[in-house]
C-alpha positions in Angstrom: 70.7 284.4 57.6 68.3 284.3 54.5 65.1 286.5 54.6 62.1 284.0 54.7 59.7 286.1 53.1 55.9 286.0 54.8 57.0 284.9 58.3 58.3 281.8 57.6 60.0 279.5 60.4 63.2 279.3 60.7 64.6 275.9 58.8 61.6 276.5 56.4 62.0 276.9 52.7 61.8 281.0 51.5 58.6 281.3 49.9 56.9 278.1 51.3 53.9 277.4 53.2 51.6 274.3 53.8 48.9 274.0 51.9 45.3 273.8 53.2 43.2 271.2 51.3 41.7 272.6 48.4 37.7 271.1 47.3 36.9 268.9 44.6 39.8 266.3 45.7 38.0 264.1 47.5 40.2 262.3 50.2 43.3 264.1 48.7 44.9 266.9 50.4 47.7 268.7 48.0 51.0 267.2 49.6 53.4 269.6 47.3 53.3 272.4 45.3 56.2 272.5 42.6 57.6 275.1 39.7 58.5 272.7 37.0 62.0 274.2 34.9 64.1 272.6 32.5 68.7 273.9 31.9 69.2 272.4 28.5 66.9 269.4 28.6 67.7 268.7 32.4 64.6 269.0 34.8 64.5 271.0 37.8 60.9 270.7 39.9 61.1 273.2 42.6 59.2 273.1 45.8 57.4 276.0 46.4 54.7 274.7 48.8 53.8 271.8 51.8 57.0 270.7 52.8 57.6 270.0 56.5 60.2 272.8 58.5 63.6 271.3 57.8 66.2 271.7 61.2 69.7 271.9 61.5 71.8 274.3 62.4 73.5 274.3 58.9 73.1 273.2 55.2 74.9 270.0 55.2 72.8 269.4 58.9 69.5 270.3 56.6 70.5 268.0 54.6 70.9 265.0 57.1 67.7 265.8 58.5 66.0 265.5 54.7 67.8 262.5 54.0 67.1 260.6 57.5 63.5 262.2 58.5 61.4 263.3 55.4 63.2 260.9 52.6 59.4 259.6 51.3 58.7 262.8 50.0 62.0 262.6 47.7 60.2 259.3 46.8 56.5 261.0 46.3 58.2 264.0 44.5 60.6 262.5 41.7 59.1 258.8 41.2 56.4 257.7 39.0 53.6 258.3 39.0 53.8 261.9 39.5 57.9 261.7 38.4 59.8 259.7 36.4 63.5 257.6 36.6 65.4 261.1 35.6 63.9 263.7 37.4 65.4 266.2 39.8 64.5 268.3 42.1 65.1 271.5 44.0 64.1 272.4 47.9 64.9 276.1 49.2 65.6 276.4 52.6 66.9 278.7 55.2 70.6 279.3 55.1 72.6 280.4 58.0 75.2 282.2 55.9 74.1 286.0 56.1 75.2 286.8 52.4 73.0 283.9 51.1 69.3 284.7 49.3 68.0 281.0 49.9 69.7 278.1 50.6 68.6 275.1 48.4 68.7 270.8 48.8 69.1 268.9 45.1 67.3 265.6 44.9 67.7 263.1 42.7 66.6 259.1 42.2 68.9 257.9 45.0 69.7 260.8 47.0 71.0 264.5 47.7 73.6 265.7 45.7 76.0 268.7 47.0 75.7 270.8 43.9 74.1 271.1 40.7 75.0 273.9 37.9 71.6 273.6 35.8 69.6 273.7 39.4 71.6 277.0 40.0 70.7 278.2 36.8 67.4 277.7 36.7 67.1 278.6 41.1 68.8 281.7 39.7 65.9 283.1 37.6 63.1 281.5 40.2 64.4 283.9 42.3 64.6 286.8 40.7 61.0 286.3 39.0 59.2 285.7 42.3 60.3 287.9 44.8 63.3 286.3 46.6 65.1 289.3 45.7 63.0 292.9 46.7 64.5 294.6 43.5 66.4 293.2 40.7 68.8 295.3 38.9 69.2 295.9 35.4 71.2 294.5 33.2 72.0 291.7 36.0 70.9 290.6 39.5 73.3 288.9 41.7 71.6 286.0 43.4 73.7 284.5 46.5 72.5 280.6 46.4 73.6 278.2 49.8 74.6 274.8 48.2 75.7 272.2 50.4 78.8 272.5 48.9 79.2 276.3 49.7 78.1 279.5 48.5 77.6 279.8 44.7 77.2 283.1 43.4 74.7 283.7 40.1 74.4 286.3 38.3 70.5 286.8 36.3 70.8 288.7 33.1 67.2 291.1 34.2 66.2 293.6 31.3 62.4 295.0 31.1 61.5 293.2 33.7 62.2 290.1 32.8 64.8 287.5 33.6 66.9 285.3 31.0 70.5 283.9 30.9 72.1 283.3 33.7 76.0 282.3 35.0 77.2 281.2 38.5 81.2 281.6 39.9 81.5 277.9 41.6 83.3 276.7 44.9 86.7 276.1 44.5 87.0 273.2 42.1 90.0 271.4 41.8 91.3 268.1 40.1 91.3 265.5 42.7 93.4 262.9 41.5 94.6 262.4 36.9 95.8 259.3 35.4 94.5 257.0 38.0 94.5 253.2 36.9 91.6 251.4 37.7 90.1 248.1 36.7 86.9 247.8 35.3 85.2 244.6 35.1 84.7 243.6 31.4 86.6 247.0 30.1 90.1 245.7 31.4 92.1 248.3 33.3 91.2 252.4 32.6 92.9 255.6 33.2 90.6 258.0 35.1 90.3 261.8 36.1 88.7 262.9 39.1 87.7 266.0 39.5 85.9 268.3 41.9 83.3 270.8 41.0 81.2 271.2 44.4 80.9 267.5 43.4 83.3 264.9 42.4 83.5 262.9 39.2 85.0 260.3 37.2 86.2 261.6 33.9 86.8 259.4 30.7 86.9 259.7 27.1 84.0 257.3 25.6 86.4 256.5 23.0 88.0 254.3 25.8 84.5 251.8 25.3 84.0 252.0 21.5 81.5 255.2 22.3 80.9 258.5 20.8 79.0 260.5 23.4 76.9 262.1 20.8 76.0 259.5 18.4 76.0 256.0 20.6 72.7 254.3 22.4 72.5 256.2 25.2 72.0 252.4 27.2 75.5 251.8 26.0 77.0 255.1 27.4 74.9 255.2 30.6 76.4 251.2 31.2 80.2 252.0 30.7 79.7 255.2 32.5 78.4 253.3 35.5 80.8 250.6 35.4 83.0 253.4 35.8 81.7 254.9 39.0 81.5 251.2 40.5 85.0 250.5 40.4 86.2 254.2 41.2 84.0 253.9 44.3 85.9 250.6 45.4 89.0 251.2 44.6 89.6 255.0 45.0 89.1 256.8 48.7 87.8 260.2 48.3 88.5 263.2 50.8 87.4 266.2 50.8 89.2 269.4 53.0 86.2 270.7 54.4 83.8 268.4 55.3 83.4 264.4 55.0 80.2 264.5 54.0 81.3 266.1 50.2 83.6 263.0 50.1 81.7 260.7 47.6 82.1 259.8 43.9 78.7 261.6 42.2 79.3 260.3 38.6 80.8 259.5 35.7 81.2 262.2 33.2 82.1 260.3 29.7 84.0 263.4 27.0 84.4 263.3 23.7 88.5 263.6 24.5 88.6 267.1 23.4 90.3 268.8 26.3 92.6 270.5 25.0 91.2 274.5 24.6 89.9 275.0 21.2 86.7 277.6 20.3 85.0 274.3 19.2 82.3 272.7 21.5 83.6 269.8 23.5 80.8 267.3 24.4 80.4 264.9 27.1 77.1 263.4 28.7 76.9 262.9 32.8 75.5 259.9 33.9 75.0 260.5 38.5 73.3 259.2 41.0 71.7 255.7 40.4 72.5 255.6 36.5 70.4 259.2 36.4 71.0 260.6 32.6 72.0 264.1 33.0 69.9 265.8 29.8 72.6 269.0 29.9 76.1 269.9 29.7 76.3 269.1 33.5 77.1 272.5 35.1 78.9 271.0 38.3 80.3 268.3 35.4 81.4 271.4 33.4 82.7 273.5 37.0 84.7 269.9 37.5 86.0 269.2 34.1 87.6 273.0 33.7 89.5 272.8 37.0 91.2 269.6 35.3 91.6 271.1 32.1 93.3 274.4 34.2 95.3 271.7 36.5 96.8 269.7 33.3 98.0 274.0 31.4 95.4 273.0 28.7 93.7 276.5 29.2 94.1 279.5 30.9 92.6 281.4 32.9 89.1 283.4 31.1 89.6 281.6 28.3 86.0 280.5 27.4 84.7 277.2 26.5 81.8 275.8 25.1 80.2 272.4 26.5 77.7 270.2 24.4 75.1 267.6 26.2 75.5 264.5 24.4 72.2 263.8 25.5 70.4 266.9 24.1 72.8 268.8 22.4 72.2 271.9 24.2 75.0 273.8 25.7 77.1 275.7 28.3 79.9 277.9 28.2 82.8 277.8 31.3 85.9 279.2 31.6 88.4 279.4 35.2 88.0 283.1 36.1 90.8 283.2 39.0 92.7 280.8 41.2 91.9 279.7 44.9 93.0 277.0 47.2 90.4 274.4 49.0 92.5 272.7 51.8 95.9 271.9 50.1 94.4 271.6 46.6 95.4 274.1 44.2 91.9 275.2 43.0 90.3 277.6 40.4 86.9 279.7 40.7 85.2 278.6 37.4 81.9 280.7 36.1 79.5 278.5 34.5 76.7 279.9 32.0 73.7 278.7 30.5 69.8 279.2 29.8 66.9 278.2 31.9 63.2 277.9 31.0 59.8 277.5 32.5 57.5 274.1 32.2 54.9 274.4 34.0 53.3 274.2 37.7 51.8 271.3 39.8 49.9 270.2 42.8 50.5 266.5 44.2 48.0 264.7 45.5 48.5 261.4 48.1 45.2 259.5 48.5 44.9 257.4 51.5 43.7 254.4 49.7 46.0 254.6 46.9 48.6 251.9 47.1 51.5 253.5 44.7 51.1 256.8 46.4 54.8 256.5 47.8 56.2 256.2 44.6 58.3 253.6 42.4 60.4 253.2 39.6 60.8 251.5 36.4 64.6 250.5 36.2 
């Protein structure tokens, strides 16, 4: 099991502790304490302080108990006014895998995802920077993160004393299902990849809607992509070998078509969740969209790739580093790397009298 550092309870987050209410605030007791962090343009606000003991024997059980029990602080966390319609979020906890550093819960506008590469990234050099690991190495620190898609491994570039880029090895990804027809209201009928990369996705070139991922309104882009995921959700069943609870369609993940392996950048914008832009290359997008590339003989294995956000034009590299097997899938191990940076800290505040303190969003 993780360490909880400073006599944490078990199911709490590493690092955490409640808050007592701090003067000047009148009425308002700080709720949460967060580490703001963007991975290429995506946010990341970490909780680091006055979240409830989360129970469950296990990270996907954790993750119930979140969703079912404490789902109003997603809301207070990530919505306006203290959040916005895009933001994310990471929540250590305790893992009960003895390997693992921390375990961690994403959250997003509608939910809890299973995995997120730019949260890894970023949770990577959080917890080399403040303590999680008693002594970094130079020139890199292996940090063990518990997703609730598995163990991901990272790997913190740590030189002087200070952290910087950092790359993860995934879960076994693997390519779901390829050329699957599905029909799309207004688009007529598409051919779809699905792919796993500790979530799954839809994959489709944005050529397919009159798009380029790069240079189109991102409205336009964010409204084919989710007509996408609608119809792949109703007309494709998902499974997933180790646990139902990974079964579900995450996104739509719109390329520019460039798939086959070149030294060029390939870009593609993620659009997850309740039509949530993702700002980078998509790290779990990128994990997903090599283990097709692998399944269809379009690379090999180390051969590196570079991934551009449509959104921000900032990018990952990612390349299949050895092959595995998840349930009867033929899978690959892909490393993911990119570069995390620091935005700022917070307190939140929840007034009694204050009628939007729960939170809402502008669609």
């Amino acid at each position: 099991m993780s360490v909880l550092p400073g006599g944490a309870e078990p199911g709490a987050a590493p690092g955490l502790s409640h808050v007592p209410h701090a003067g000047g605030e009148p009425g308002a007791a700080p709720v949460l304490s967060v580490l703001d962090m963007h991975t290429g343009g995506e946010p990341l606000r970490i909780v680091t302080g006055g979240f409830p003991p989360v129970h469950g024997a296990h990270i996907l059980a954790k993750r119930r108990y979140v969703r079912d029990r404490l789902d109003h602080l997603r809301r207070l966390l990530l919505f306006e006014p203290r959040g916005h319609y895009d933001m994310y979020a990471a929540l250590p906890v305790a893992s009960e895998r003895p390997e693992a550093h921390l375990g961690v819960l994403f959250m997003h506008n509608q939910g809890y995802s299973t995995m997120c590469g730019h949260a890894v990234i970023a949770l990577g050099r959080y917890a080399v920077d403040y303590g999680l690991i008693p002594e970094p190495s130079s020139p890199e620190t292996q940090v063990n993160i518990h997703c609730p898609c598995g163990l991901v491994r990272a790997f913190v570039e740590y030189r002087g004393g200070r952290s910087g880029r950092v790359r993860f090895h995934s879960v076994p990804a693997f390519a779901f299902a390829t050329d699957v027809a599905i029909d799309v209201p207004g688009h007529g009928k598409l051919v779809v990849d699905i792919g796993y990369g500790g979530a799954f996705y839809a994959f489709v070139s944005a050529d397919r809607f009159g798009l380029d991922v790069c240079s189109s309104r991102t409205r336009d882009l964010v409204d084919s992509a989710t007509a996408v995921t609608n119809a792949v959700k109703e007309q494709v069943k998902l499974h997933h070998p180790d646990d139902e609870d990974l079964a579900f369609l995450y996104g739509t993940i719109l390329t520019d078509g460039k798939d086959a392996f070149s030294g060029e950048p390939t870009a593609n914008i993620c659009v997850f969740a309740d039509a949530q832009v993702d700002r980078s290359p998509c790290g779990s997008g990128v994990t997903a969209r090599i283990a097709l590339q692998y399944h269809k003989g379009l690379i090999q294995l180390n051969q590196t790739r570079t991934f551009q956000s449509g959104a921000t034009n900032s990018f990952f590299t990612g390349k299949a580093v050895e092959e595995a097997k998840c349930g009867d899938f033929k899978a690959v191990i892909v490393e993911v790397s990119g570069q995390a940076h620091y935005t700022g800290t917070a307190k939140y505040y929840a007034e009694s009298d204050d009628s939007l303190k729960d939170g809402f969003l502008l669609r």
